[in-house]
TITOR-357375 format. One line per 8 residues: number of its first residue (from 0); their letters; for each residue x, y, z of N, C-alpha, C. Coordinates in nm, 3 decimals. Atoms other than C-alpha are relative to their C-alpha. Last residue first. Example, Ala and Ser with C-alpha at 12.3 -4.5 7.8 and 13.67 -1.06 7.14 Angstrom:
2
1> SA> -0.082:-0.119:-0.006:1.367:-0.106:0.714:-0.077:0.109:0.073 | 0.089:-0.119:0.000:1.230:-0.450:0.780:0.090:0.120:0.000 .
% end
This chain:
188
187> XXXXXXXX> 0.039:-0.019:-0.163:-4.710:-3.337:-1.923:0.128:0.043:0.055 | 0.056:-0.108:-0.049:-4.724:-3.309:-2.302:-0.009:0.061:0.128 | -0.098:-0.133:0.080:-4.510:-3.574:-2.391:-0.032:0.105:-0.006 | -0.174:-0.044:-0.061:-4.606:-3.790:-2.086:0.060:0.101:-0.115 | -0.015:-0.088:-0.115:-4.996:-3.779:-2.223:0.113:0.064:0.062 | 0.083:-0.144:0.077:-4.924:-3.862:-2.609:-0.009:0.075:0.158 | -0.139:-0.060:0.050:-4.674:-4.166:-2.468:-0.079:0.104:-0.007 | -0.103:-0.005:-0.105:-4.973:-4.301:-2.255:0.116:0.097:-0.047 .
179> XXXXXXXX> -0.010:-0.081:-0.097:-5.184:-4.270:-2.520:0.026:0.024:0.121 | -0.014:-0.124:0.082:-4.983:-4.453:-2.773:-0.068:0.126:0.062 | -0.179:-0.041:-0.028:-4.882:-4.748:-2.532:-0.053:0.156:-0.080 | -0.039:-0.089:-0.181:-5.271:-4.771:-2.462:0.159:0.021:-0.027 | 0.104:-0.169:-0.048:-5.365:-4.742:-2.821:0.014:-0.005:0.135 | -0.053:-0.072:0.071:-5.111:-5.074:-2.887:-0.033:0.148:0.049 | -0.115:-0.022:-0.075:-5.236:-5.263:-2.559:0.073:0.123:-0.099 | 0.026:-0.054:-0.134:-5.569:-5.263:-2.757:0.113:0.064:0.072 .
171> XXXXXXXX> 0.022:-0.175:0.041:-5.423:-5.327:-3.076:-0.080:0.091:0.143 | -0.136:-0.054:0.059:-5.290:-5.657:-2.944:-0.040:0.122:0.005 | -0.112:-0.041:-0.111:-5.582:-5.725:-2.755:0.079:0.080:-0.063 | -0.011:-0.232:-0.007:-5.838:-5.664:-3.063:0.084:0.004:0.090 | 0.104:-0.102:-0.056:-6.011:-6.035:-2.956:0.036:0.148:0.018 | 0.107:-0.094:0.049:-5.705:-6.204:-3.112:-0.112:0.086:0.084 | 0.126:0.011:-0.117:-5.386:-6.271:-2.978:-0.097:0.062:-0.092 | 0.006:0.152:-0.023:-5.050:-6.368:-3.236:-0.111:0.031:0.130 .
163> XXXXXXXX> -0.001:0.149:0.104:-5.019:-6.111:-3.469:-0.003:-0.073:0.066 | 0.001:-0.089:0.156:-4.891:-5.819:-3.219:-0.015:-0.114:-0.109 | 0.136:0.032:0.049:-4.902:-5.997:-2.863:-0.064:0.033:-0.138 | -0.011:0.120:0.013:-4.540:-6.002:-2.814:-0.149:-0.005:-0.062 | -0.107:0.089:0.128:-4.520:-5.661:-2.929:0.013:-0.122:0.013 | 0.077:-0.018:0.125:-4.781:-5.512:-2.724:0.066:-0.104:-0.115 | 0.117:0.076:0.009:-4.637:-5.693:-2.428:-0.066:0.048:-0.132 | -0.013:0.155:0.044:-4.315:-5.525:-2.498:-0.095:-0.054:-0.003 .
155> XXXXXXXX> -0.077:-0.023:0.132:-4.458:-5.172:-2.534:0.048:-0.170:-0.025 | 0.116:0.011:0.081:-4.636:-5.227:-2.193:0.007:-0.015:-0.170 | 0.060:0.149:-0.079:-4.317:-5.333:-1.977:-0.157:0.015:-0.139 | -0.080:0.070:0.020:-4.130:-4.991:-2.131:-0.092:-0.128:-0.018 | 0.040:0.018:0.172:-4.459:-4.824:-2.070:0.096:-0.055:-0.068 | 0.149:0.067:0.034:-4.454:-4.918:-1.702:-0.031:0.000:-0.163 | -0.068:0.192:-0.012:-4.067:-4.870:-1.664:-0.152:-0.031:-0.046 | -0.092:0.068:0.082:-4.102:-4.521:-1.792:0.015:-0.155:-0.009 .
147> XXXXXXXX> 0.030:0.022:0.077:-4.427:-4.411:-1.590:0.117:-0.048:-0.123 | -0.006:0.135:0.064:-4.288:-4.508:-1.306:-0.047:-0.007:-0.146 | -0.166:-0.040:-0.002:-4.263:-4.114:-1.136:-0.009:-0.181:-0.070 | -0.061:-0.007:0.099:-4.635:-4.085:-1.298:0.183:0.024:0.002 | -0.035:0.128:0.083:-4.763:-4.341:-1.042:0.082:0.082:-0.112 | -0.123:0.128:-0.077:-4.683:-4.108:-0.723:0.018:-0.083:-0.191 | -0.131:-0.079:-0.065:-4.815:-3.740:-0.900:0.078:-0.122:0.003 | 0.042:-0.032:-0.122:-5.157:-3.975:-1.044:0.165:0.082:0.024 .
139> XXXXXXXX> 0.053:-0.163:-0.008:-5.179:-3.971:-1.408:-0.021:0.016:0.157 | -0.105:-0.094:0.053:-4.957:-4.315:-1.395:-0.045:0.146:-0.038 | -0.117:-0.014:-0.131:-5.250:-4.482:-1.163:0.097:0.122:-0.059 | 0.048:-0.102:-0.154:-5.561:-4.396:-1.405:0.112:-0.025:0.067 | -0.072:-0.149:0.037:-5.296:-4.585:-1.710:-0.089:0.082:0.098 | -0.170:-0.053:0.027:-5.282:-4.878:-1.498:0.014:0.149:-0.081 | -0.031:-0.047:-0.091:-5.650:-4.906:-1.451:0.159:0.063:0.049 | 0.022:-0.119:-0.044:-5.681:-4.921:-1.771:0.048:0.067:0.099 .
131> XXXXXXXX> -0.052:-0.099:0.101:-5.462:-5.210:-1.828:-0.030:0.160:0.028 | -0.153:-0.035:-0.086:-5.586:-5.386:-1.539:0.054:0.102:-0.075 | 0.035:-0.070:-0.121:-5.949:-5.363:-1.713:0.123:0.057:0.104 | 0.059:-0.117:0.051:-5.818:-5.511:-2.051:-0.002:0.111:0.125 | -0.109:-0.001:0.035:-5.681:-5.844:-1.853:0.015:0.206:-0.028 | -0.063:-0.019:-0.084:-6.005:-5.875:-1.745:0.153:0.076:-0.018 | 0.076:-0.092:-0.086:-6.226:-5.830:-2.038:0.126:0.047:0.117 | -0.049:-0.113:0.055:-5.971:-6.007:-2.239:-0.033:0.109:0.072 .
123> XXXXXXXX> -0.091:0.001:-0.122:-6.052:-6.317:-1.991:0.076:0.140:-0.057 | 0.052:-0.053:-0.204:-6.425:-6.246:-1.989:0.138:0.040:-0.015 | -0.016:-0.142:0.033:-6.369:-6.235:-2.437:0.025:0.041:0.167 | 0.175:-0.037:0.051:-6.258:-6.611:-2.424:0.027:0.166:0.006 | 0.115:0.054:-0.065:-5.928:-6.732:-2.467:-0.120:0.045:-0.029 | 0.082:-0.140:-0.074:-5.679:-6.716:-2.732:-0.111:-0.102:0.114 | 0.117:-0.075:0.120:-5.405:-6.975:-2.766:-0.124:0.069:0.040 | 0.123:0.097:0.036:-5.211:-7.197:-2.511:-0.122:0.051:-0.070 .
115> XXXXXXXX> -0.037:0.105:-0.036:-4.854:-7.037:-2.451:-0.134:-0.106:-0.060 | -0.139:0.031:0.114:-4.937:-6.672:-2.610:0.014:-0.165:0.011 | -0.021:0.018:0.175:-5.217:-6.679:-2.428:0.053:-0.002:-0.094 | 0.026:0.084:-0.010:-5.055:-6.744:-2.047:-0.078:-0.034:-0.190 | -0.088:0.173:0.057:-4.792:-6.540:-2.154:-0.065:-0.106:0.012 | -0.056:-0.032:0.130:-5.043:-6.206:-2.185:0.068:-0.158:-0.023 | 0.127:-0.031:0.063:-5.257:-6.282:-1.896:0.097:-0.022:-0.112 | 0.032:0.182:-0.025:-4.898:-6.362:-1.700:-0.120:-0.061:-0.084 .
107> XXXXXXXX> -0.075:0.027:0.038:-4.786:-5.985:-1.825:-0.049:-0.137:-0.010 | 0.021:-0.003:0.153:-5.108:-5.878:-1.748:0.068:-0.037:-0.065 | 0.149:0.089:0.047:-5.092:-5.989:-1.396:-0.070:-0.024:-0.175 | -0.006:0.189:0.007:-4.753:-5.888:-1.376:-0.080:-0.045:-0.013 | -0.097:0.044:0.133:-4.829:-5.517:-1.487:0.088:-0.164:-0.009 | 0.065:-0.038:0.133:-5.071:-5.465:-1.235:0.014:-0.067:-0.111 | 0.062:0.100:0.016:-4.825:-5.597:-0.974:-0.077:-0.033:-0.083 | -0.060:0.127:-0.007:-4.606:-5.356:-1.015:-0.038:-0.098:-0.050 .
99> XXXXXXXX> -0.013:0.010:0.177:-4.835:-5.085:-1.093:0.067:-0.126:-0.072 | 0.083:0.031:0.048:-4.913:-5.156:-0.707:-0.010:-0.038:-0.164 | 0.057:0.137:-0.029:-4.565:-5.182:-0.597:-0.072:-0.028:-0.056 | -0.120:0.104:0.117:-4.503:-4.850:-0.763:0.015:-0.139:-0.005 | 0.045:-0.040:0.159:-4.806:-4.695:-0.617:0.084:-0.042:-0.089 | -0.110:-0.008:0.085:-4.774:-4.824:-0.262:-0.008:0.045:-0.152 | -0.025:-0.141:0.060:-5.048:-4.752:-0.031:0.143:0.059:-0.115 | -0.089:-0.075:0.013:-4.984:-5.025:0.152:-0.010:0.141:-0.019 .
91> XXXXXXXX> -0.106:0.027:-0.139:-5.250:-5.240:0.295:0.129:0.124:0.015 | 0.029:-0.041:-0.144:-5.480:-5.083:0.034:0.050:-0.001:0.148 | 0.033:-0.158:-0.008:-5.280:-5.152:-0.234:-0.091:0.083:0.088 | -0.131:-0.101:-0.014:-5.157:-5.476:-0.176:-0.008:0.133:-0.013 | -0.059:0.035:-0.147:-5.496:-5.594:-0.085:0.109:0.045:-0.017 | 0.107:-0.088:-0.109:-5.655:-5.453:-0.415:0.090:0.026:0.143 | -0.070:-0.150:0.060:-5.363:-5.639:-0.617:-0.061:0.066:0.059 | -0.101:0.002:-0.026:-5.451:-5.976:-0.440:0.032:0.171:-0.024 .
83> XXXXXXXX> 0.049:-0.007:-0.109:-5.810:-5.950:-0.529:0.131:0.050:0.069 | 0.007:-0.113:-0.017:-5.709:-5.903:-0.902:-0.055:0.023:0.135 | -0.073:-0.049:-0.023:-5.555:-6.245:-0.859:0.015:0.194:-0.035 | -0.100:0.032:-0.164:-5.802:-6.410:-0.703:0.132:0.109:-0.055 | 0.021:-0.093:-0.074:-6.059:-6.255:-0.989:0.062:-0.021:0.164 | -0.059:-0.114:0.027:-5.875:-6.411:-1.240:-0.043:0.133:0.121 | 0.072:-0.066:-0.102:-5.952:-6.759:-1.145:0.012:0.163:0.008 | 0.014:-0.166:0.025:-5.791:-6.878:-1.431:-0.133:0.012:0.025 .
75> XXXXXXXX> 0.126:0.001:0.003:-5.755:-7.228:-1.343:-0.067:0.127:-0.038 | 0.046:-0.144:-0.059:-5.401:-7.235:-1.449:-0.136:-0.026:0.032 | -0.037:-0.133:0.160:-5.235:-7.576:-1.519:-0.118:0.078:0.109 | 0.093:0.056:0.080:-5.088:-7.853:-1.222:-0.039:0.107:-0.067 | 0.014:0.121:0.047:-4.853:-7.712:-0.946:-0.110:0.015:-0.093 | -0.162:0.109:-0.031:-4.693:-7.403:-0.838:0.002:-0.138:-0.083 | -0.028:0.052:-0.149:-4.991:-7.229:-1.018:0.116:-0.014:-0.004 | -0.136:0.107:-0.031:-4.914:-7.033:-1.371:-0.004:-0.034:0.128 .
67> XXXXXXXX> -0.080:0.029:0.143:-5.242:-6.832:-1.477:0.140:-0.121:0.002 | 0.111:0.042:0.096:-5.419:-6.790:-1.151:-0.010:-0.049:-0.137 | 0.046:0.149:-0.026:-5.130:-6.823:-0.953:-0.124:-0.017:-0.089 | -0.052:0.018:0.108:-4.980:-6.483:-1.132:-0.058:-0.163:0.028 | 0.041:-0.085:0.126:-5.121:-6.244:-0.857:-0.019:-0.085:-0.132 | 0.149:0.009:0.012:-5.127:-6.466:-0.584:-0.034:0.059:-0.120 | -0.018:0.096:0.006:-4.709:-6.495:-0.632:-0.170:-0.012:-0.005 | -0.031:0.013:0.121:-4.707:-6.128:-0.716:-0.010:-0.160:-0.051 .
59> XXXXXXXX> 0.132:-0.061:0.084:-4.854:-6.073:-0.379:0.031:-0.047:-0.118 | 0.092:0.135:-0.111:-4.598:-6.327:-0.172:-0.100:0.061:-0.096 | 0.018:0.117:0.050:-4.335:-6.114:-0.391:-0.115:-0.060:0.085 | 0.030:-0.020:0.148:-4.425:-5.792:-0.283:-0.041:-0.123:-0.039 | 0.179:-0.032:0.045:-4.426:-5.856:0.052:-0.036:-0.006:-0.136 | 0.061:0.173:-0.069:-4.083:-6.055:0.069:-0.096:0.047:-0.034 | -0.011:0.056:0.141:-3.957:-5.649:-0.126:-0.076:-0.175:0.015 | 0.102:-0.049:0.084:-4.096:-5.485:0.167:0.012:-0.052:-0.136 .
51> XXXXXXXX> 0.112:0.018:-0.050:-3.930:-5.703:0.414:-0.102:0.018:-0.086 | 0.037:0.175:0.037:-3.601:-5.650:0.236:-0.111:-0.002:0.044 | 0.006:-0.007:0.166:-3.735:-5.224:0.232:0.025:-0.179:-0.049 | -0.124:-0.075:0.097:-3.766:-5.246:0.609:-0.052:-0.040:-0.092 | -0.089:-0.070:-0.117:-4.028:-5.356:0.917:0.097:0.127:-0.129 | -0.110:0.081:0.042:-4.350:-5.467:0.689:0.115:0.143:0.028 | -0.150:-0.029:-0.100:-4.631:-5.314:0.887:0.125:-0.095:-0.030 | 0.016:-0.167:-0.089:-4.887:-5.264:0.642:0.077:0.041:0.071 .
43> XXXXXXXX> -0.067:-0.129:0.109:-4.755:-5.537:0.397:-0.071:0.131:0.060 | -0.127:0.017:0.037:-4.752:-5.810:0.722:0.005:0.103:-0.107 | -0.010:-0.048:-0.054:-5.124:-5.691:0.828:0.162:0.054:0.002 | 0.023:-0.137:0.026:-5.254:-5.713:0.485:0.076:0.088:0.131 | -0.053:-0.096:0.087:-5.109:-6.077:0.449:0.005:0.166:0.002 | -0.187:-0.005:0.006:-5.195:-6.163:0.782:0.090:0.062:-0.044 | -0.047:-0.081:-0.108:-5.558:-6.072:0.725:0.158:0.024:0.068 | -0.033:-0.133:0.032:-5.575:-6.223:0.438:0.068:0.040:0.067 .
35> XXXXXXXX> -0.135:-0.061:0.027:-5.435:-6.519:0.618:-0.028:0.116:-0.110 | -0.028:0.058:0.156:-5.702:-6.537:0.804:0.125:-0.001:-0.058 | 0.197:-0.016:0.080:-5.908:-6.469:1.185:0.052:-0.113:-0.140 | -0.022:0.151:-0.009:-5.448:-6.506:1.369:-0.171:-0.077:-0.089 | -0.111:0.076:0.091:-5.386:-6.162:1.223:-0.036:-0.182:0.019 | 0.003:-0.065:0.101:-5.761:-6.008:1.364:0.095:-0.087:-0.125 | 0.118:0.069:0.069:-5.732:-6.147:1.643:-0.031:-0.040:-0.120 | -0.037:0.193:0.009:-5.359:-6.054:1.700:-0.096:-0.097:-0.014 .
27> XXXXXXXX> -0.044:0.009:0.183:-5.543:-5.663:1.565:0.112:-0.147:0.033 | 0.086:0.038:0.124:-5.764:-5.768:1.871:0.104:0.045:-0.146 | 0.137:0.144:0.002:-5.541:-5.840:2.134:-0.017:0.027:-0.129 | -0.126:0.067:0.084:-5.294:-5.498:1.993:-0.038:-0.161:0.030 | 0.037:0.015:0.176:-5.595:-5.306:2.056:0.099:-0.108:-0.044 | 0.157:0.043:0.096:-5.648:-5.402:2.402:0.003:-0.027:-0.110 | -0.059:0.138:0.000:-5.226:-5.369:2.493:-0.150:-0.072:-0.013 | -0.095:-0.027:0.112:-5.272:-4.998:2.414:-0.066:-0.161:-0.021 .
19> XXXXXXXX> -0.134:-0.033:-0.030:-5.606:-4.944:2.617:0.047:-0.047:-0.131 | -0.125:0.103:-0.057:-5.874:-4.930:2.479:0.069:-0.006:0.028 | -0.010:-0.005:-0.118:-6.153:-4.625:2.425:0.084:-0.118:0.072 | -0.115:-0.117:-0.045:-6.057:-4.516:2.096:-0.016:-0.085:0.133 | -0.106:0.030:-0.012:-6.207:-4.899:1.991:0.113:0.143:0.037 | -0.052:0.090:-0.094:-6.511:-4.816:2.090:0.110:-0.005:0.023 | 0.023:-0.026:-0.123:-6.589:-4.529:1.933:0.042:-0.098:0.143 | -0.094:-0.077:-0.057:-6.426:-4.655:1.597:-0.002:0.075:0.143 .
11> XXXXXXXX> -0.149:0.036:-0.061:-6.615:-4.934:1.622:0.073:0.082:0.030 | 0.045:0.140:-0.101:-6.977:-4.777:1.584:0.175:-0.037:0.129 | 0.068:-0.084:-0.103:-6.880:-4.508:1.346:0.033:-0.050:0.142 | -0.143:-0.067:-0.067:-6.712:-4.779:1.152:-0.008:0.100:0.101 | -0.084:-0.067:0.082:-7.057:-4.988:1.149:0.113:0.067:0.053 | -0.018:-0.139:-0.092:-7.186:-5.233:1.418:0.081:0.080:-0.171 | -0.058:-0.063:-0.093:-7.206:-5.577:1.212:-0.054:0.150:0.014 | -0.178:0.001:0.010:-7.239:-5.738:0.898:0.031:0.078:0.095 .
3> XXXX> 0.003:0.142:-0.006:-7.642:-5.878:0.963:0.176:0.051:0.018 | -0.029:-0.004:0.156:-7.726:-5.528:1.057:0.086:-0.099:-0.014 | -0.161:-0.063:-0.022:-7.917:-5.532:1.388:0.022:-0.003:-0.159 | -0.068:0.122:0.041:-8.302:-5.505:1.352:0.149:0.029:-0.020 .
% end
């Protein structure tokens, strides 16, 4: 029985050595014209220069923060569109300062969207929480710990806006991540 999602990488990658140039470059215009993931991931994989690379950013930062502040009408906080976004910039790229980037806007927007309209539930702490972590696994990596200044800068304020005015333990949450963050960089 085939496998409902296709030929595996195995599979393709055999094939696809065997194409010519102007084959592959059909199907990855397949590929761009399929979605606008696909667009997106193909545009921050092969974005030409550094302006280019900064347009990428933003277009992510703009999915990132839509879940909390659309263009139009109030947030639906869809939270898992805009940790989808952050995946896709980081796999397309491979950026680690981009990525933390974005990280740290999503939590930032997490952060202003409760400040603005009072606590939410525990999912959206959950979430919010989870970026966090994942942010301090990046800055123990060689690439993320050349950012680790601007990232704990950016984290230090959010603690402090959120200090007395979020409940579900955020505040003090973000607190014990600024404090072991600092405890790792002063030893490292």
């Amino acid at each position: 029985m085939a496998d409902e999602k296709g030929p595996g990488w195995a599979t393709l990658k055999k094939r696809l050595t065997t194409l010519e140039k102007s084959e592959l470059v059909a199907v990855i215009k397949s590929l761009h014209d399929l979605s606008s993931e696909n667009r997106a991931f193909l545009g921050a994989r092969f974005a030409p220069s550094e302006e280019s690379h900064l347009d990428v950013i933003e277009r992510y930062r703009e999915r990132v923060v839509e879940p909390f502040f659309p263009k139009r009408g109030f947030g639906k906080l869809n939270l898992a569109d805009g940790r989808k976004a952050i995946r896709e910039y980081r796999k397309a790229t491979g950026d680690a300062a981009g990525t933390l980037d974005l990280c740290l806007s999503y939590v930032e927007a997490g952060t202003r969207f409760t400040l603005e309209f009072g606590d939410i539930d525990e999912r959206f702490y959950s979430s919010l929480e989870s970026v966090v972590m994942d942010i301090g696994k990046m800055l123990r990596t060689p690439e993320g710990a050349e950012q680790a200044g601007t990232v704990l800068a950016r984290l230090k304020t959010l603690a402090q806006a959120a200090d007395g005015r979020v409940g579900w333990g955020y505040a003090e949450f973000l607190s014990d991540v600024v404090e072991e963050i600092e405890e790792y960089f002063d030893g490292y």
